[in-house]
Structures are given as structure tokens and as C-alpha cells.
KEMI-387285 format. One record per residue: x, y, z of N, C-alpha, C, O, CB in turn; chain; residue in one letter; residue number from 1. Coordinates in steps of 0.05 Angstrom, whole numbers, plus 32768, in hexadecimal, padded with zeros to 4 digits. Glycine has a CB too. Example, Ala and Ser with C-alpha at 12.3 -4.5 7.8 and 13.67 -1.06 7.14 Angstrom:
<rs>
<npx = 8108, npy = 7F8E, npz = 809C, capx = 80F6, capy = 7FA6, capz = 809C, cpx = 8108, cpy = 7FBE, cpz = 809C, opx = 811D, opy = 7FBE, opz = 80A9, cbpx = 80E2, cbpy = 7FA7, cbpz = 80B5, chain = A, resn = a, resi = 1>;
<npx = 8101, npy = 7FD3, npz = 808E, capx = 8111, capy = 7FEB, capz = 808F, cpx = 8102, cpy = 8001, cpz = 809D, opx = 810C, opy = 8017, opz = 80A1, cbpx = 811A, cbpy = 7FF4, cbpz = 8072, chain = A, resn = s, resi = 2>;
</rs>
This chain:
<rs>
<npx = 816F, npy = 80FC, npz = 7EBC, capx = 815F, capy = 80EC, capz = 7EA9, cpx = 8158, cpy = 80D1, cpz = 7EB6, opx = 816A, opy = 80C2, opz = 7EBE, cbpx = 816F, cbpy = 80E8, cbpz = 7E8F, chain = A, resn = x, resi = 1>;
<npx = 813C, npy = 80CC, npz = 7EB9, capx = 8138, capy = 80B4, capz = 7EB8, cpx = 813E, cpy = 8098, cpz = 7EAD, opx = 8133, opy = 8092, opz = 7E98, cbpx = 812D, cbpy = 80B8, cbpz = 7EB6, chain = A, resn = x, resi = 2>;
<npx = 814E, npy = 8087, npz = 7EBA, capx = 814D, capy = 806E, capz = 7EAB, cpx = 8134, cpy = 8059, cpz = 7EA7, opx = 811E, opy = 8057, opz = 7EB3, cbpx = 8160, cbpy = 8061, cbpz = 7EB5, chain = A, resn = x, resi = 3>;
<npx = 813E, npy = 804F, npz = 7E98, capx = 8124, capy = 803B, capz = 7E89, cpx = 8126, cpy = 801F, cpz = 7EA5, opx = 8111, opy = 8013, opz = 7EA8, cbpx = 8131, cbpy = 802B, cbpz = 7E5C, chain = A, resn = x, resi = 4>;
<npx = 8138, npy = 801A, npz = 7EB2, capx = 812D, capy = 800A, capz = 7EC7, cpx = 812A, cpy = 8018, cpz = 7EDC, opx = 812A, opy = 8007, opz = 7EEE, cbpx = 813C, cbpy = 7FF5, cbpz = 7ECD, chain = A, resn = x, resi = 5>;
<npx = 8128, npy = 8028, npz = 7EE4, capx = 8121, capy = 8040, capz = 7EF8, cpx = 8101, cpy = 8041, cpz = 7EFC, opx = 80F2, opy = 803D, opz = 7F0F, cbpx = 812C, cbpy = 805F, cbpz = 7EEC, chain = A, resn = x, resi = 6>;
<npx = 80FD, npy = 804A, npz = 7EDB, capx = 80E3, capy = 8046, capz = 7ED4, cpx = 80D2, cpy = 8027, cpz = 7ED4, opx = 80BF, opy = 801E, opz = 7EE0, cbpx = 80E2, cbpy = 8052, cbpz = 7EBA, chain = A, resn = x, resi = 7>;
<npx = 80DE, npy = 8020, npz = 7EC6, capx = 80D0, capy = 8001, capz = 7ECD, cpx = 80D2, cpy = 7FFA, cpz = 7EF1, opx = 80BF, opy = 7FF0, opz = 7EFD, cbpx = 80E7, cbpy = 7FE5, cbpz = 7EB9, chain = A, resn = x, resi = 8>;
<npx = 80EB, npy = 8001, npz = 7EFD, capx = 80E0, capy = 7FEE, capz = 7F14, cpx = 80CA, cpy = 8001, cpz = 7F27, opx = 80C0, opy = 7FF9, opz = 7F3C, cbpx = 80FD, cbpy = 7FE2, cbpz = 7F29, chain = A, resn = x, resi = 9>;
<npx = 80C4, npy = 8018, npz = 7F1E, capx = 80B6, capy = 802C, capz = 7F2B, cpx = 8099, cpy = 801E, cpz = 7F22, opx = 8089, opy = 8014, opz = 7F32, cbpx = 80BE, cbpy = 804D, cbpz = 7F20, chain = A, resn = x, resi = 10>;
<npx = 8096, npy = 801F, npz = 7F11, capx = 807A, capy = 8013, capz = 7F00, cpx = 8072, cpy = 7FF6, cpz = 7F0C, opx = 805C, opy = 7FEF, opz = 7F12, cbpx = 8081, cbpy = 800E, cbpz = 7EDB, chain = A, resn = x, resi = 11>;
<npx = 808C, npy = 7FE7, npz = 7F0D, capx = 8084, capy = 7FC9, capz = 7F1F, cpx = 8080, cpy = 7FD0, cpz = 7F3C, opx = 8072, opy = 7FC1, opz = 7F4A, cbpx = 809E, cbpy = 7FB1, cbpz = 7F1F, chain = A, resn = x, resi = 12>;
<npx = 808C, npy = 7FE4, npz = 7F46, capx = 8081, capy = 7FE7, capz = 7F6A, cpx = 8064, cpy = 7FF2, cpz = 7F5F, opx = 804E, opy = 7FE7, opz = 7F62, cbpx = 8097, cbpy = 8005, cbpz = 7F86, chain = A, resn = x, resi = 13>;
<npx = 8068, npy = 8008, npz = 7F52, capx = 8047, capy = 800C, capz = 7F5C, cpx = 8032, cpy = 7FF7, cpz = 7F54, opx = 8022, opy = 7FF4, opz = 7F66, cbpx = 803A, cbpy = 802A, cbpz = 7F4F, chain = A, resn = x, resi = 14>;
<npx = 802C, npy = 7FE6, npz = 7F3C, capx = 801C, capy = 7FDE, capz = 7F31, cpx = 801A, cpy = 7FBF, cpz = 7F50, opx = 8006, opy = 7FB2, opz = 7F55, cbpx = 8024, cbpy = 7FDB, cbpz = 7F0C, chain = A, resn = x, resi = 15>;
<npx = 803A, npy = 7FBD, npz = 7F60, capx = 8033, capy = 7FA4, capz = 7F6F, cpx = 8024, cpy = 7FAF, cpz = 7F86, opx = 8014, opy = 7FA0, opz = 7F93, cbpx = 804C, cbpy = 7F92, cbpz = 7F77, chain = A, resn = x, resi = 16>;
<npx = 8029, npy = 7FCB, npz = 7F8C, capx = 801D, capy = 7FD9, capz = 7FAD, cpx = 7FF7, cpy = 7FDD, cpz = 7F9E, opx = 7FE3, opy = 7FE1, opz = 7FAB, cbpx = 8035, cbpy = 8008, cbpz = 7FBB, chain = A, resn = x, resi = 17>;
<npx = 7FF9, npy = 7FDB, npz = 7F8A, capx = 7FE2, capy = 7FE5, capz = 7F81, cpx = 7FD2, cpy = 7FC4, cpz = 7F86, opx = 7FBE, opy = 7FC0, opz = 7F94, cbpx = 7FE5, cbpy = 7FF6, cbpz = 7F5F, chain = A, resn = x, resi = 18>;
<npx = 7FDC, npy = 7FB6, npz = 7F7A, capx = 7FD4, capy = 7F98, capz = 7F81, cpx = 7FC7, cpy = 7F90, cpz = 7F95, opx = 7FB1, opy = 7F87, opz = 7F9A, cbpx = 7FE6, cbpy = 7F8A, cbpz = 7F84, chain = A, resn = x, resi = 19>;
<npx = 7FE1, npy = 7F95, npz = 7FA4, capx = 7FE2, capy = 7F92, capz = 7FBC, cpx = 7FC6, cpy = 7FA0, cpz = 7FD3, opx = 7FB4, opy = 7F97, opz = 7FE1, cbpx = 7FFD, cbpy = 7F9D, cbpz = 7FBF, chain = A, resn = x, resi = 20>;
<npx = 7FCF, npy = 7FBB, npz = 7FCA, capx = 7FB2, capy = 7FCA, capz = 7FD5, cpx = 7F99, cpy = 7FC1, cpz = 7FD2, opx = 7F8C, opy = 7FB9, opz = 7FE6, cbpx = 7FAE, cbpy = 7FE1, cbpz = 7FCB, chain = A, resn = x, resi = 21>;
<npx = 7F93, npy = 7FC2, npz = 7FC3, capx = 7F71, capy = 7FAA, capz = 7FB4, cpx = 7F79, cpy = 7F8F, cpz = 7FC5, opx = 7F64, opy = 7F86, opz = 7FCD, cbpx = 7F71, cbpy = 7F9E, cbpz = 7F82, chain = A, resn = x, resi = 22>;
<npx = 7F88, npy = 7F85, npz = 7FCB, capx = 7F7C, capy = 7F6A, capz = 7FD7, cpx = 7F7F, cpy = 7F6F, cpz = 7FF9, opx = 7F76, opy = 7F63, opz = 800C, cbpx = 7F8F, cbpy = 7F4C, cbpz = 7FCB, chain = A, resn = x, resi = 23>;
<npx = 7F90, npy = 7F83, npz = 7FF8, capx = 7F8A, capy = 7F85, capz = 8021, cpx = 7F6E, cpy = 7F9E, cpz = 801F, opx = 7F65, opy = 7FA4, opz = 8036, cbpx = 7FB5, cbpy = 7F9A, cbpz = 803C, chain = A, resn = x, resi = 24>;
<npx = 7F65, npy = 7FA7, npz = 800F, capx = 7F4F, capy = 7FB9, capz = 8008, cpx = 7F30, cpy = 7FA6, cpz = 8011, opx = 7F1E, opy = 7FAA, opz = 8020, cbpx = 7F54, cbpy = 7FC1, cbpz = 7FE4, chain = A, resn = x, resi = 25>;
<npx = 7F37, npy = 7F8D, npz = 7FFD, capx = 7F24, capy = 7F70, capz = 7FFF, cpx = 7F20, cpy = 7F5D, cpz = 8019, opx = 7F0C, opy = 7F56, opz = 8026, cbpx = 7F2F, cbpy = 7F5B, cbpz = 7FEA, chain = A, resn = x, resi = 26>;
<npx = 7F3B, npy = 7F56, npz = 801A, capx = 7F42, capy = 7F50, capz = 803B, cpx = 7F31, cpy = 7F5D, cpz = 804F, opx = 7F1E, opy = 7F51, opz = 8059, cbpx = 7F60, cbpy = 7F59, cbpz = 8043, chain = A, resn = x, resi = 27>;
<npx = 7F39, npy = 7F7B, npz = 8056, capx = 7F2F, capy = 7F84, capz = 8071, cpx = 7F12, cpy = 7F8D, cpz = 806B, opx = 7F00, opy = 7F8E, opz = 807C, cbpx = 7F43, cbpy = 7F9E, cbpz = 807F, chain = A, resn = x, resi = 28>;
<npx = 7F0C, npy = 7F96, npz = 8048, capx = 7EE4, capy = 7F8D, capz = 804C, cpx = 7ED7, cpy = 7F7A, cpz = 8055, opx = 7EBF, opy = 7F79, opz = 805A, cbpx = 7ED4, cbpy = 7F8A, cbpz = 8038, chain = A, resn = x, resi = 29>;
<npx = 7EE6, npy = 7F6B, npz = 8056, capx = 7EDB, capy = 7F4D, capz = 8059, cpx = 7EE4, cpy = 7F45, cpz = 807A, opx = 7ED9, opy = 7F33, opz = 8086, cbpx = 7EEC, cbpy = 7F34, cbpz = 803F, chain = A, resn = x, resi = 30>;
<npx = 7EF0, npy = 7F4E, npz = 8081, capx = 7F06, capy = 7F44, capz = 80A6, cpx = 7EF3, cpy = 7F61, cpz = 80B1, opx = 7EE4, opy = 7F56, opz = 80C1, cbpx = 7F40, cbpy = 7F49, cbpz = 80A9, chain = A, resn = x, resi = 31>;
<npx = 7EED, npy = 7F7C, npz = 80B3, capx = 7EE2, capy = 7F90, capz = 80BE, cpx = 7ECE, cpy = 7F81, cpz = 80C9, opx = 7ED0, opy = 7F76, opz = 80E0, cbpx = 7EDA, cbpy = 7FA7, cbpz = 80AD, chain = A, resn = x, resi = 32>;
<npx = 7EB9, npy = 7F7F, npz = 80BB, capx = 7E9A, capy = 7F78, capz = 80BF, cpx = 7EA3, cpy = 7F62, cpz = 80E1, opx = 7E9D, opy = 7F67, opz = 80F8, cbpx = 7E87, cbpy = 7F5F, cbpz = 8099, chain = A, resn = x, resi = 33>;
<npx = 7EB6, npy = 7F46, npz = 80D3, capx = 7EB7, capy = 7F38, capz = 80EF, cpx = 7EBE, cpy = 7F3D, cpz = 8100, opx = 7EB6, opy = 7F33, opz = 8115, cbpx = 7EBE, cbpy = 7F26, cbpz = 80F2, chain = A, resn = x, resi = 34>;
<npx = 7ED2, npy = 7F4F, npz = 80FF, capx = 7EEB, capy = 7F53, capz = 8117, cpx = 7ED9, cpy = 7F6B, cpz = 812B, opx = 7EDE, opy = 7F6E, opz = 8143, cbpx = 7F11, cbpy = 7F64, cbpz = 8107, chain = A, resn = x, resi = 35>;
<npx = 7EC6, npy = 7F79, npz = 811D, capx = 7EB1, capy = 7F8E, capz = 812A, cpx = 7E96, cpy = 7F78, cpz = 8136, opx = 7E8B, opy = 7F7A, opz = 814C, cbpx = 7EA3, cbpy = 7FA9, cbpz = 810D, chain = A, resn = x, resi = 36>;
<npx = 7E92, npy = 7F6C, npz = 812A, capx = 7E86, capy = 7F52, capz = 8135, cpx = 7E85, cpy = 7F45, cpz = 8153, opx = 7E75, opy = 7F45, opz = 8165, cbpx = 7E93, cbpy = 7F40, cbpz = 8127, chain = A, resn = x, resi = 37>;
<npx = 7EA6, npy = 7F38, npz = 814E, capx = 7EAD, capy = 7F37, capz = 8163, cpx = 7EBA, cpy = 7F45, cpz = 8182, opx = 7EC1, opy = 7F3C, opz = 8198, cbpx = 7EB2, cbpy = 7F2E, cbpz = 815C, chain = A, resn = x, resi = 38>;
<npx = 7EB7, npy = 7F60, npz = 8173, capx = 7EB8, capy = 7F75, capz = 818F, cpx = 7EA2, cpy = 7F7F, cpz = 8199, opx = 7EA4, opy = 7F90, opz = 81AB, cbpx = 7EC6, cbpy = 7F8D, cbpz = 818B, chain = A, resn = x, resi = 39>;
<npx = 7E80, npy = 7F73, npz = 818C, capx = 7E71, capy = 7F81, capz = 8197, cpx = 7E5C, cpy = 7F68, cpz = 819D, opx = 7E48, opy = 7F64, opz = 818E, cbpx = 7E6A, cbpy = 7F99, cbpz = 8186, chain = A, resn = x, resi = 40>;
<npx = 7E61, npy = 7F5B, npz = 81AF, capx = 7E58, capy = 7F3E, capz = 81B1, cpx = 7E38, cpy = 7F40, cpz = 81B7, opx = 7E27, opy = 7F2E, opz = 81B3, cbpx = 7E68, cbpy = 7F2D, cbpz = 81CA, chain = A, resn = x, resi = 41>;
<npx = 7E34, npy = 7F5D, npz = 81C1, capx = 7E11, capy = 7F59, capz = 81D2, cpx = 7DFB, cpy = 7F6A, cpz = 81AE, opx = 7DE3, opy = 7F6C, opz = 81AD, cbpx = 7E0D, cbpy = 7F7E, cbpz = 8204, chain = A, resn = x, resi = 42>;
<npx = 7E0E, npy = 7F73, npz = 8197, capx = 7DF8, capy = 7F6C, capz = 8185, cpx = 7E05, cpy = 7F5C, cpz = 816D, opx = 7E1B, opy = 7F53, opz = 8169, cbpx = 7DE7, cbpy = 7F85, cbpz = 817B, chain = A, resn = x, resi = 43>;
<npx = 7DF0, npy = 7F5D, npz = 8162, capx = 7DF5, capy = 7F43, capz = 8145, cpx = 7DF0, cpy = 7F58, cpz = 8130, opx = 7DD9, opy = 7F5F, opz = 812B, cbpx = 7DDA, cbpy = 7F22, cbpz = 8142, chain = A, resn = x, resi = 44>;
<npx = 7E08, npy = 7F62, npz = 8121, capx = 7DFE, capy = 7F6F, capz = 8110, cpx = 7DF9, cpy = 7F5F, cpz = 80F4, opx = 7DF2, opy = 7F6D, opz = 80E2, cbpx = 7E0E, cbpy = 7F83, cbpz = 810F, chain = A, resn = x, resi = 45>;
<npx = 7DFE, npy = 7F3F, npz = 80EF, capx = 7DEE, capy = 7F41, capz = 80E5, cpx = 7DCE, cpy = 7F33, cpz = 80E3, opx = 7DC3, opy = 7F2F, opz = 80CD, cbpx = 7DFA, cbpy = 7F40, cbpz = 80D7, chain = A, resn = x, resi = 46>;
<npx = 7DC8, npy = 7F30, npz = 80F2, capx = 7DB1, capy = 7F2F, capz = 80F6, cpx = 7DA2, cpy = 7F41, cpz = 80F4, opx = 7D8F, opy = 7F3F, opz = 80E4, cbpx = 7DAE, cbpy = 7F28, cbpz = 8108, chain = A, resn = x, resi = 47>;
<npx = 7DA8, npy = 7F59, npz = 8105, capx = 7D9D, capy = 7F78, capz = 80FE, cpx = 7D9B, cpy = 7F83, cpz = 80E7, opx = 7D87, opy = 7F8F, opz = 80E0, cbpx = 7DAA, cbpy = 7F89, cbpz = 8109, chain = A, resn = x, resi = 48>;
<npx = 7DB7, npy = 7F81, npz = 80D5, capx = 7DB1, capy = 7F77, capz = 80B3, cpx = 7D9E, cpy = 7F6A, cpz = 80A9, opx = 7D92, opy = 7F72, opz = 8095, cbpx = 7DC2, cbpy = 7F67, cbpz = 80A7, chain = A, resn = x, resi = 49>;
<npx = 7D98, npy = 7F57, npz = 80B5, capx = 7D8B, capy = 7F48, capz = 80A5, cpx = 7D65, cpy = 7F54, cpz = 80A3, opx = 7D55, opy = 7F52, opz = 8091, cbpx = 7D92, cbpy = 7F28, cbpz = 80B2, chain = A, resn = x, resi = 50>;
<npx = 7D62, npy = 7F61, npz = 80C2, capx = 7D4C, capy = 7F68, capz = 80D1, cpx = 7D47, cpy = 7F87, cpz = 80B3, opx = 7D31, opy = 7F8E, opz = 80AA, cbpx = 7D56, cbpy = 7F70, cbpz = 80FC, chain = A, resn = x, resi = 51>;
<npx = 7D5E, npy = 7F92, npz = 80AD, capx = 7D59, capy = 7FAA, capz = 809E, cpx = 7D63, cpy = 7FC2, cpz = 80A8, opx = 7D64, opy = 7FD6, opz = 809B, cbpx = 7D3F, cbpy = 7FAE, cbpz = 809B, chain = A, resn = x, resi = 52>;
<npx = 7D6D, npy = 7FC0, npz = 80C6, capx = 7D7A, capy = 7FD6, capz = 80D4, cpx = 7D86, cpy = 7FE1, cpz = 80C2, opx = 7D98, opy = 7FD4, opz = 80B7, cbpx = 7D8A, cbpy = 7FD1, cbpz = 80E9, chain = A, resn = x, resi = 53>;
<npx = 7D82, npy = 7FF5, npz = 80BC, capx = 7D8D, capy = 8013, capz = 80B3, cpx = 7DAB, cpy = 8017, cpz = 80C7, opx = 7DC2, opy = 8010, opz = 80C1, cbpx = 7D71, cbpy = 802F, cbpz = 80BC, chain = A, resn = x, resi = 54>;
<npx = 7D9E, npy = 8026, npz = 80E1, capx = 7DB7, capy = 802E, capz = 80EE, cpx = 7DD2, cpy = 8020, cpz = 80EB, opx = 7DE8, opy = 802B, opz = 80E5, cbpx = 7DB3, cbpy = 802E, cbpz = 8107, chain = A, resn = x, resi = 55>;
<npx = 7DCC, npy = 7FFB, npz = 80F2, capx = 7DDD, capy = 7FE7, capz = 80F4, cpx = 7DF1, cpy = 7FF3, cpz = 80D3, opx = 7E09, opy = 7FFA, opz = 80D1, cbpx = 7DC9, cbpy = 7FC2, cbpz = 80F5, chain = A, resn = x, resi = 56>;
<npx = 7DDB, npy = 7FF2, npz = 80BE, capx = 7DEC, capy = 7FF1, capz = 80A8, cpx = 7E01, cpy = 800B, cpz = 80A1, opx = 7E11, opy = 800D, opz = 808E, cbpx = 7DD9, cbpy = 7FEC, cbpz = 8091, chain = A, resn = x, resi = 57>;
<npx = 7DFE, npy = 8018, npz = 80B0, capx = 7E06, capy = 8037, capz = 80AD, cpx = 7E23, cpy = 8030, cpz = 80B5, opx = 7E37, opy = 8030, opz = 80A8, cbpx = 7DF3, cbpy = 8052, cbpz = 80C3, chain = A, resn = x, resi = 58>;
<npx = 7E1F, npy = 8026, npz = 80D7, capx = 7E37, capy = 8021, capz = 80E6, cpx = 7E41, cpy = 8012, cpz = 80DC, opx = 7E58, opy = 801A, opz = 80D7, cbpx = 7E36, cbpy = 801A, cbpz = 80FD, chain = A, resn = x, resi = 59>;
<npx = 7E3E, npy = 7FF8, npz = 80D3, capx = 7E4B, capy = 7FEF, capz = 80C8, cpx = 7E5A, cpy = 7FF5, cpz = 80AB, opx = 7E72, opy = 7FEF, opz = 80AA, cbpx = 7E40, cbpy = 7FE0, cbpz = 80CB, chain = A, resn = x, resi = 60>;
<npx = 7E50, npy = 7FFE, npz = 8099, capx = 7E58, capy = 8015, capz = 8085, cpx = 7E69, cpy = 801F, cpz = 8088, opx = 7E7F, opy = 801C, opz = 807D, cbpx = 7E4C, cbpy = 8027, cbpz = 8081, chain = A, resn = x, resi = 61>;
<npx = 7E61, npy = 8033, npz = 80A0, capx = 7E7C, capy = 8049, capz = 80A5, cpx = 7E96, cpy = 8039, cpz = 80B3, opx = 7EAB, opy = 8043, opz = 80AA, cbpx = 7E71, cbpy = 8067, cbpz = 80BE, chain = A, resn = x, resi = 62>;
<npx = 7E9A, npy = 8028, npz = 80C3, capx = 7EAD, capy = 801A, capz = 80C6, cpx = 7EBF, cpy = 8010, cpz = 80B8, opx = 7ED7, opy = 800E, opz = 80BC, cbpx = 7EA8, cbpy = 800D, cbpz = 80CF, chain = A, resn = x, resi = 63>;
<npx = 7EB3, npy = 8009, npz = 80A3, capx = 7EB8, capy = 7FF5, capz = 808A, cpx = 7ECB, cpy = 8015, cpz = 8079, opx = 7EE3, opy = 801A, opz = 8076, cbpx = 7E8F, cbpy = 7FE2, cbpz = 8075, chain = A, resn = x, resi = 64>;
<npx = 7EBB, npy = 801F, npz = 8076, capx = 7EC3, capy = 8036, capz = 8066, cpx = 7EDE, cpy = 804A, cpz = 8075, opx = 7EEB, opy = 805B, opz = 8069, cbpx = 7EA7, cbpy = 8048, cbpz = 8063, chain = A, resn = x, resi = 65>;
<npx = 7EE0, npy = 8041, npz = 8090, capx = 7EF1, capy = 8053, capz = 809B, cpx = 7F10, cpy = 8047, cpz = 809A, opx = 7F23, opy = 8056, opz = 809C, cbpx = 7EE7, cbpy = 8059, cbpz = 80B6, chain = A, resn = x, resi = 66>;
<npx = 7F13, npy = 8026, npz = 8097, capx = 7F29, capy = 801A, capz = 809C, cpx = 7F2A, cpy = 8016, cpz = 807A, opx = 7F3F, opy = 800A, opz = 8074, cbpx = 7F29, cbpy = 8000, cbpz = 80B3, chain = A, resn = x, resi = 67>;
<npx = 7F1A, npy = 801B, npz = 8064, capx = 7F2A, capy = 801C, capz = 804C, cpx = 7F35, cpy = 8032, cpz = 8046, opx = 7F48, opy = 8036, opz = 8037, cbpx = 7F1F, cbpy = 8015, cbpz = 8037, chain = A, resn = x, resi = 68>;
<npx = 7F27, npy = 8045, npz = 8054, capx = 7F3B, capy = 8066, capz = 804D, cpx = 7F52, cpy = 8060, cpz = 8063, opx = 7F68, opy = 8066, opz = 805B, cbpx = 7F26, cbpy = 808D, cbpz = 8057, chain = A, resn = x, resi = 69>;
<npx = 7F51, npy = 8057, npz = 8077, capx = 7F6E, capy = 8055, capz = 807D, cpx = 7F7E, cpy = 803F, cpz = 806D, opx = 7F96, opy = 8042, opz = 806B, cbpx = 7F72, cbpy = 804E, cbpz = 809C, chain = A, resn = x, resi = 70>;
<npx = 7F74, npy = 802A, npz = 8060, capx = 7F86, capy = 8023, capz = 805B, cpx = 7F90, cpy = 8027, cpz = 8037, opx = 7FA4, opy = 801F, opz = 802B, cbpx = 7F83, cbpy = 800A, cbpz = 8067, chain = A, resn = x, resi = 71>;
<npx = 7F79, npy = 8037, npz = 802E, capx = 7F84, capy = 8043, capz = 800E, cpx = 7F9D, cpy = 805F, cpz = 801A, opx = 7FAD, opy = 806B, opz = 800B, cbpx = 7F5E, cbpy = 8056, cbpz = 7FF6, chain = A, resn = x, resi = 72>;
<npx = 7F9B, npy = 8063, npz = 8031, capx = 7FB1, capy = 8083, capz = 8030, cpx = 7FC7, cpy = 8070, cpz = 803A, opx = 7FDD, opy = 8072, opz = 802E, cbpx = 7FA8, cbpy = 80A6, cbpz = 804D, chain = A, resn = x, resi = 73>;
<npx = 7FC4, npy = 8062, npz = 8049, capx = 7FE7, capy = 804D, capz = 8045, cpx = 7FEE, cpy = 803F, cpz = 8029, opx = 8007, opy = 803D, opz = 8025, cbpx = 7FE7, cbpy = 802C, cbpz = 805B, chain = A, resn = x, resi = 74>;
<npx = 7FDF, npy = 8036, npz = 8017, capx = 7FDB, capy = 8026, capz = 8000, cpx = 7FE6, cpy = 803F, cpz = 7FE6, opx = 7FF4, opy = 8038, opz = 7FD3, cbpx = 7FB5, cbpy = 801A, cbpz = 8000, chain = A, resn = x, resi = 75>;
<npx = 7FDC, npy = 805A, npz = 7FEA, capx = 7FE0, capy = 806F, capz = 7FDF, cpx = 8000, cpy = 8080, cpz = 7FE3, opx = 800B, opy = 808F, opz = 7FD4, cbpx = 7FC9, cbpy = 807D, cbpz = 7FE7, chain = A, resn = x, resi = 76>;
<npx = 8005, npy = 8076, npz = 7FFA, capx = 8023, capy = 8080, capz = 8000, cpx = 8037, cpy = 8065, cpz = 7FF6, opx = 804E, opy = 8069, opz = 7FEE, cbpx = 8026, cbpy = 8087, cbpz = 8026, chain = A, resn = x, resi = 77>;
<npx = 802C, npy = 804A, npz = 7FF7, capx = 8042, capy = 8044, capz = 7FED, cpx = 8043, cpy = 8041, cpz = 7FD3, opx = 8058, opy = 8038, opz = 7FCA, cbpx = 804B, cbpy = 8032, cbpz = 7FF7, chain = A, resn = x, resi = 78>;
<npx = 8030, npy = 8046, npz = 7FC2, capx = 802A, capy = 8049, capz = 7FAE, cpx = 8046, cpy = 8060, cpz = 7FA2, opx = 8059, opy = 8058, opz = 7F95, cbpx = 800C, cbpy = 8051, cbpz = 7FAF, chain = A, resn = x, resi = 79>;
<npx = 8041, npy = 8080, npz = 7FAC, capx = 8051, capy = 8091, capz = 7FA2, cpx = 8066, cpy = 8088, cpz = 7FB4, opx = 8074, opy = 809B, opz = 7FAE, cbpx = 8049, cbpy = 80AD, cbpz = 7FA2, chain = A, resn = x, resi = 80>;
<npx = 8073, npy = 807C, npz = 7FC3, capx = 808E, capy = 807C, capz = 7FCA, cpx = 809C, cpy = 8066, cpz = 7FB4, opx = 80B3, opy = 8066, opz = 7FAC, cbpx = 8090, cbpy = 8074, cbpz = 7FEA, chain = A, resn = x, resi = 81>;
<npx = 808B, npy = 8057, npz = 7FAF, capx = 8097, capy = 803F, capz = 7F8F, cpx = 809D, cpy = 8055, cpz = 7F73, opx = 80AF, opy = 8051, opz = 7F63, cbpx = 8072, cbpy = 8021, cbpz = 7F81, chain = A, resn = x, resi = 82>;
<npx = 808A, npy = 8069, npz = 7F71, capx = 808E, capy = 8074, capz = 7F63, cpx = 80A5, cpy = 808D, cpz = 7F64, opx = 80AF, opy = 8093, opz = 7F4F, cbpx = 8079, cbpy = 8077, cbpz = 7F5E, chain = A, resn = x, resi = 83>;
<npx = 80AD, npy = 809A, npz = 7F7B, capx = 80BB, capy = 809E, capz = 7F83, cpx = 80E0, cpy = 809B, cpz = 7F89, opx = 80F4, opy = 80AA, opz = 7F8A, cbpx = 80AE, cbpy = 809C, cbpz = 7F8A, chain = A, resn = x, resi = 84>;
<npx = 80D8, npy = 8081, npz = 7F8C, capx = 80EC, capy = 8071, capz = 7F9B, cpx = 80EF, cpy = 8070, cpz = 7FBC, opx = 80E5, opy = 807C, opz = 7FCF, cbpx = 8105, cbpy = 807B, cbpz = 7F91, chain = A, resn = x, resi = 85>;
<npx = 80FF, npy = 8060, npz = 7FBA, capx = 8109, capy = 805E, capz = 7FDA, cpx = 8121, cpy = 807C, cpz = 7FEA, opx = 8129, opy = 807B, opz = 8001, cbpx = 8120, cbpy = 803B, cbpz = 7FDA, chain = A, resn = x, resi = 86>;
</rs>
């Protein structure tokens, strides 16, 4: 049988990893764009943004999109391990 602080502190890990997730979620949308920026010094994506480039926006997209799915399947595991337990 479940206890009632078992349950409660299960409910406080997840709701803080869940927190938690949404703001390193916000964080690396926002740190991707520069940190790809600054590894690709010979273009300006945003300039090329700004120009209307399609391609630019794609790549950049999919980048963006690839380090929040990695970081929702870490965000998602500690999610069920709070619920879980240790």
C-alpha cells in the first residue's frame, strides 16, 4: 500500500522535474540559435532570416527541434524515476 507521503513526495519530484524541464526547455531555445551561431562564423543566419531564406530557417528549425527532443527524453525519465522512486 501506498503511503500518503510516498505519494506526496512523488507528486513534488515530478511537478519540480516538470518545472524544471520547461525552463532548461526555454533556456537551450534561446542558447541553440547562438551557440550554432557561433560555430558557423562564415554565415549569418540571421541575416539570412532576415533575407527570407527558407533553407536557413529549416536548419535552423531542425536543430532547435533536435536538442529539445533530446532534452524532453532526459526531462521524461526523470520525470518517471520521481514517480517511481529512487
Amino acid at each position: 500500500m501506498v503511503e500518503t507521503s510516498d505519494l506526496l513526495n512523488a507528486s513534488v519530484w515530478t511537478l519540480f522535474s516538470a518545472l524544471l524541464g520547461i525552463l532548461i526547455a526555454i533556456v537551450s531555445a534561446v542558447l541553440v540559435p547562438i551557440i550554432v551561431d557561433k560555430l558557423t562564423p562564415d554565415i549569418k543566419e540571421r541575416e539570412e532570416l532576415k533575407k527570407g531564406n527558407v533553407a536557413v530557417a529549416n536548419y535552423m528549425g531542425q536543430i532547435v527541434m533536435g536538442v529539445t527532443i533530446g532534452i524532453s527524453i532526459i526531462i521524461a525519465a526523470a520525470i518517471i524515476a520521481g514517480v517511481h522512486g529512487p
